[in-house]
C-alpha positions in Angstrom: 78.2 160.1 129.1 77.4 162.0 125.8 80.5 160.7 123.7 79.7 157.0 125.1 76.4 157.2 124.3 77.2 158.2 120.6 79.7 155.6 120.7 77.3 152.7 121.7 74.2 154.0 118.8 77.4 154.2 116.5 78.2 150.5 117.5 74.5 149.2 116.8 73.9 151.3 113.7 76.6 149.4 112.6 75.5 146.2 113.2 72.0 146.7 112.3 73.6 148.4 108.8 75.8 145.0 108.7 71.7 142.6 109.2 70.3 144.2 106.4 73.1 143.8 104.1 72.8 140.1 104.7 68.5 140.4 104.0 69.4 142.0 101.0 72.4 139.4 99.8 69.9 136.5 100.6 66.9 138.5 98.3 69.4 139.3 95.9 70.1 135.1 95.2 
């Protein structure tokens, strides 16, 4: 349960990593 737990925060950190590099592209134009 441990490992797939890691595996699912590693999963959203990811995709919340992948939001704010779009916020910052769209400030950045």
């Amino acid at each position: 349960a441990g490992a797939h737990q890691t595996s699912a925060s590693s999963q959203e950190l990811s995709r919340l990593a992948i939001s704010f590099n779009n916020l910052v592209g769209k400030f950045k134009v």
